[in-house]
C-alpha positions, 0 to 999 in steps of 0.5 A, a space after each residue: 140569493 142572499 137573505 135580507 132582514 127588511 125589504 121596504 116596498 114604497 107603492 101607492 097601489 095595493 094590489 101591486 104591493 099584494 102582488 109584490 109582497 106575495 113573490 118575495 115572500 115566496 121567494 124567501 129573500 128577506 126576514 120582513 117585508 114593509 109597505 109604505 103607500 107613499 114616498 112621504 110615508 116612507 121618508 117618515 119611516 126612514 128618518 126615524 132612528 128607532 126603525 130598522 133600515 132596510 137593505 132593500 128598496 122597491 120604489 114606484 114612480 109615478 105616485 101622488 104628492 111625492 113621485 119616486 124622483 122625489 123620494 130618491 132627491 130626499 133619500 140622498 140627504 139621510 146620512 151616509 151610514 144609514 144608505 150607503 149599503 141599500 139596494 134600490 130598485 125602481 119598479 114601475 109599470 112607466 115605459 117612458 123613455 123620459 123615466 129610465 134617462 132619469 132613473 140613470 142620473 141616480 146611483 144608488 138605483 141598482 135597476 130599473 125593472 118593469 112591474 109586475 115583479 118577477 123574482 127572475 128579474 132580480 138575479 144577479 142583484 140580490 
């Protein structure tokens, strides 16, 4: 697997970011692991010039005030050079249909993957 600088976790759920962190960190596929506990919070975060942009996403769905769909319509308006080269991955515990045909509306999604995380899942992604 290759070895990423930043991967950004966007999650209201502490334990599933706990849980998420814990198996990539295990896995070793990245230098830095940040969590953001919401969309809103992570849009903050990328927009900001100064930050480091991740090569990595993992994005919940179902969260207060922002959902994930909200977060991928406002990712779409951040420029170009900045995500062009992120890998997305939308990672819920969502197992309604009504999800995935909407998740497929978006590109840059790389997959869909069914919480909890398990490194497995990634292959042949990262």
């Amino acid at each position: 697997m290759k070895k990423y600088q930043l991967i950004l976790l966007i999650d209201d759920n502490r334990i599933d970011n706990f849980i998420h962190q814990h198996v990539l960190s295990k896995a070793n596929v990245c230098e830095d692991i940040l969590i953001k506990n919401s969309a809103v919070e992570a849009l903050e975060y990328l927009k900001n010039p100064d930050h480091v942009f991740p090569d990595v996403i993992f994005l919940d769905i179902r969260m207060p005030i922002m959902d994930g769909f909200g977060f991928l319509r406002a990712f779409e308006e951040l420029p170009e050079e900045k995500k062009s080269a992120v890998k997305i991955f939308l990672l819920s515990s969502s197992i309604d249909p009504i999800d995935v045909e909407e998740a497929r509306k978006y590109k840059r999604i790389t997959r869909f993957i069914h919480k909890p995380l398990d490194i497995s899942q990634l292959s042949p992604y990262i």
